[in-house]
C-alpha positions as CSV (number, residue, x, y, z in Angstrom):
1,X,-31.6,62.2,105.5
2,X,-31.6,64.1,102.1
3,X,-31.0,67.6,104.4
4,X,-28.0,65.5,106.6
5,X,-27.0,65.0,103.3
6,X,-27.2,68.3,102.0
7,X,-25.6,70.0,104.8
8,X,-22.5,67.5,104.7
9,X,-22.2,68.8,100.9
10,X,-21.5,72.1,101.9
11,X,-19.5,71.7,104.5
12,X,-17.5,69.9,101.9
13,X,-17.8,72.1,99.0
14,X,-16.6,75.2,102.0
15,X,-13.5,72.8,103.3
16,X,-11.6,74.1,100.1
17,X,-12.1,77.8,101.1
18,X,-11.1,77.2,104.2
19,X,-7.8,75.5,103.4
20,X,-7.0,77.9,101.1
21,X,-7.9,80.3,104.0
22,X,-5.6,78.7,106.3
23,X,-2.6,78.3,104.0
24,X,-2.8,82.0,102.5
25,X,-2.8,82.9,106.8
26,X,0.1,80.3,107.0
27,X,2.1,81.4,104.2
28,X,1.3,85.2,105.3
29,X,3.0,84.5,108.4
30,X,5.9,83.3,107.5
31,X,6.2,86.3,105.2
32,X,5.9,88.6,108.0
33,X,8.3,86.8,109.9
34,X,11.0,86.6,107.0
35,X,10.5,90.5,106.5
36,X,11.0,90.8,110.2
37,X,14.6,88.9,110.1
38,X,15.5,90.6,106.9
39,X,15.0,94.1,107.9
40,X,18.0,94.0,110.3
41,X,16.6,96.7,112.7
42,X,19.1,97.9,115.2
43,X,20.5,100.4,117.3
44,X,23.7,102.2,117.5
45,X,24.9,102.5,121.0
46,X,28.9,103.1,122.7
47,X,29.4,100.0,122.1
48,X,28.6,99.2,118.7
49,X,29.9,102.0,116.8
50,X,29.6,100.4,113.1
51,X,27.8,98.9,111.0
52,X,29.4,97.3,108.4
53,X,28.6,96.9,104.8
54,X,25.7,94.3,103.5
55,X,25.3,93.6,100.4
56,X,21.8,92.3,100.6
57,X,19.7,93.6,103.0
58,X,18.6,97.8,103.4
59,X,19.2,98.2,107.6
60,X,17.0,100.6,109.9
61,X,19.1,101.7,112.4
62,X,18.4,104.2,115.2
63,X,21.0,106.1,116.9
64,X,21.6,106.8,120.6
65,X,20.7,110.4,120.2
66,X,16.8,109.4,119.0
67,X,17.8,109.9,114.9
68,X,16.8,107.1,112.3
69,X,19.0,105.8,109.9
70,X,17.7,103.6,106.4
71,X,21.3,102.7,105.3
72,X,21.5,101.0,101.6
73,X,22.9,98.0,100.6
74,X,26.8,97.6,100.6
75,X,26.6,101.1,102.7
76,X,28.8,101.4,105.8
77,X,27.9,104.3,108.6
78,X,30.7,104.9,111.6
79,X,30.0,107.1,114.8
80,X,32.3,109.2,115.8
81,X,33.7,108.3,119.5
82,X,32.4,111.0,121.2
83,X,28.8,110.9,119.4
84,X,26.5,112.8,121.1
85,X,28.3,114.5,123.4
86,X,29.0,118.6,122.5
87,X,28.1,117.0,118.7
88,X,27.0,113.8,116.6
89,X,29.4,112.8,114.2
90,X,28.8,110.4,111.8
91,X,30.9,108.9,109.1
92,X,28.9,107.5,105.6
93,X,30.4,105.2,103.1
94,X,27.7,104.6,100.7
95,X,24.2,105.4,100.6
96,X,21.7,106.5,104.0
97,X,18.4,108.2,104.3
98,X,18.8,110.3,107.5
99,X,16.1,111.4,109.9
100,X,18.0,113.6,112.3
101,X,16.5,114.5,115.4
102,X,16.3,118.0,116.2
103,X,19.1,119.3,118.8
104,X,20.4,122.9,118.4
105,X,23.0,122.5,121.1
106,X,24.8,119.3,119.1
107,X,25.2,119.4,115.6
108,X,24.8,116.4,113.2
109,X,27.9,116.3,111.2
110,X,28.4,113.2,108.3
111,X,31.9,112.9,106.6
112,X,31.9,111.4,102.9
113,X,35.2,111.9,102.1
114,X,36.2,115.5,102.0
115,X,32.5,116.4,101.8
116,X,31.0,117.6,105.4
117,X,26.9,118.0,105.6
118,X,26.2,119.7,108.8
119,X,22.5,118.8,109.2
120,X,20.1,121.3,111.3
121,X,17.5,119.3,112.1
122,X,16.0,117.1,108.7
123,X,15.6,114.3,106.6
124,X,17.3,113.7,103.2
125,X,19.5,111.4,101.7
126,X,23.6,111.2,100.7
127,X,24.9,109.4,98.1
128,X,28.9,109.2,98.1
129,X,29.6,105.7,97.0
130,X,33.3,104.4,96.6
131,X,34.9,105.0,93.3
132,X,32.1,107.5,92.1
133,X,33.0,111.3,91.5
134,X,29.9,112.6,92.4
135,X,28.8,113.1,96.1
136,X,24.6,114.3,96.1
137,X,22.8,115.2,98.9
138,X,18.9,115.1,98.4
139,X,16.4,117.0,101.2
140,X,13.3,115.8,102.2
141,X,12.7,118.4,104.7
142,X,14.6,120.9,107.4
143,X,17.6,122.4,106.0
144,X,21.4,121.1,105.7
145,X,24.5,122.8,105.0
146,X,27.4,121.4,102.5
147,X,30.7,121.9,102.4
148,X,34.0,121.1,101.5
149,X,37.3,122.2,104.1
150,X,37.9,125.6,102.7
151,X,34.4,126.0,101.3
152,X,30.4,126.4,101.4
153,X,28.8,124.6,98.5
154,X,25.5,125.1,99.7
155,X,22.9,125.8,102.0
156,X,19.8,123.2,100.8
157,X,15.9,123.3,102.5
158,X,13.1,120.8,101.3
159,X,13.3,119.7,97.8
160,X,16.4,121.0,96.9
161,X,19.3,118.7,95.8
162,X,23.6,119.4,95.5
163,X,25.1,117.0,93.3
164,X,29.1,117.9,93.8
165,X,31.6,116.7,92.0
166,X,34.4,115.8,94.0
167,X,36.9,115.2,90.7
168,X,36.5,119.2,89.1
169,X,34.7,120.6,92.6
170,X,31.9,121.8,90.8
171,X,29.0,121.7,92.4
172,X,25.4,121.5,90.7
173,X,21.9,122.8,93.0
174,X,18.5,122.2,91.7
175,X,15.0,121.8,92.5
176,X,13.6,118.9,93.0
177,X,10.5,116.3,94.3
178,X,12.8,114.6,97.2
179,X,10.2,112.6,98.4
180,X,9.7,111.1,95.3
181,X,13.6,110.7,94.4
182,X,14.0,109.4,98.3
């Protein structure tokens, strides 16, 4: 009786652990779940050529030719019509970490603005957001090339960053961590 007794305590004193257990699991869940819906993961295809801005949510996209996309808030990214064909145009409003995948026979070309990044196979980041005058172009690895219409600004490999100015067209290359900055 004492022992019935005693082994009734601790499955009493062990009930709070596993409550606790079983609401940490529960509330884990629906965190996982709430992550899932936020992260707005979706692809690009022919016919869903845009994705609009967002003010609250980062989006993963992945494009028809295999690249991945992390597009900031309030960042809008266009494909060109004929994306993917004899090459993959893209058109950035905004802020985007690109992972481009490798294809010598199509270029990746994004437009912000007047500013054209000809990518050859990389990852780094643009920043050209509306109303700012600088347009910088961060890489994480690979190598992309810059440049205005009538102009190269510059040819940048793996932790090397252009920060152009679009208002006097200078345009400012340095060294530096990218995948720290990214």
């Amino acid at each position: 009786s004492i022992h019935a007794h005693e082994n009734r305590l601790k499955i009493w004193q062990q009930r709070p652990f596993q409550l606790a257990a079983f609401i940490l699991l529960l509330l884990g869940a629906v965190w996982l779940i709430k992550i899932y819906q936020l992260s707005d993961s979706q692809p690009l295809s022919a016919q869903n050529k845009s994705i609009a801005p967002n003010d609250s949510i980062n989006r993963f996209i992945l494009l028809p030719d295999g690249s991945k996309v992390v597009l900031r808030r309030n960042s809008q990214l266009k494909l060109d019509h004929s994306f993917n064909q004899s090459q993959r145009v893209v058109f950035l409003t905004g802020e985007a970490y690109f992972d481009v995948a490798h294809n010598p026979r199509s270029p990746f070309i994004i437009y912000t603005g007047k500013v054209k990044t000809t990518v050859l196979g990389t990852a780094f980041n643009i920043k050209a957001w509306p109303g700012q005058k600088n347009v910088t172009v961060s890489v994480n690895r690979g190598k992309v090339r810059v440049e205005e219409p009538n102009r190269l600004l510059a040819l940048l490999t793996a932790d090397k960053q252009l920060i152009y100015n679009t208002t006097n067209s200078i345009a400012d290359e340095k060294q530096v961590e990218a995948t720290k900055m990214i």
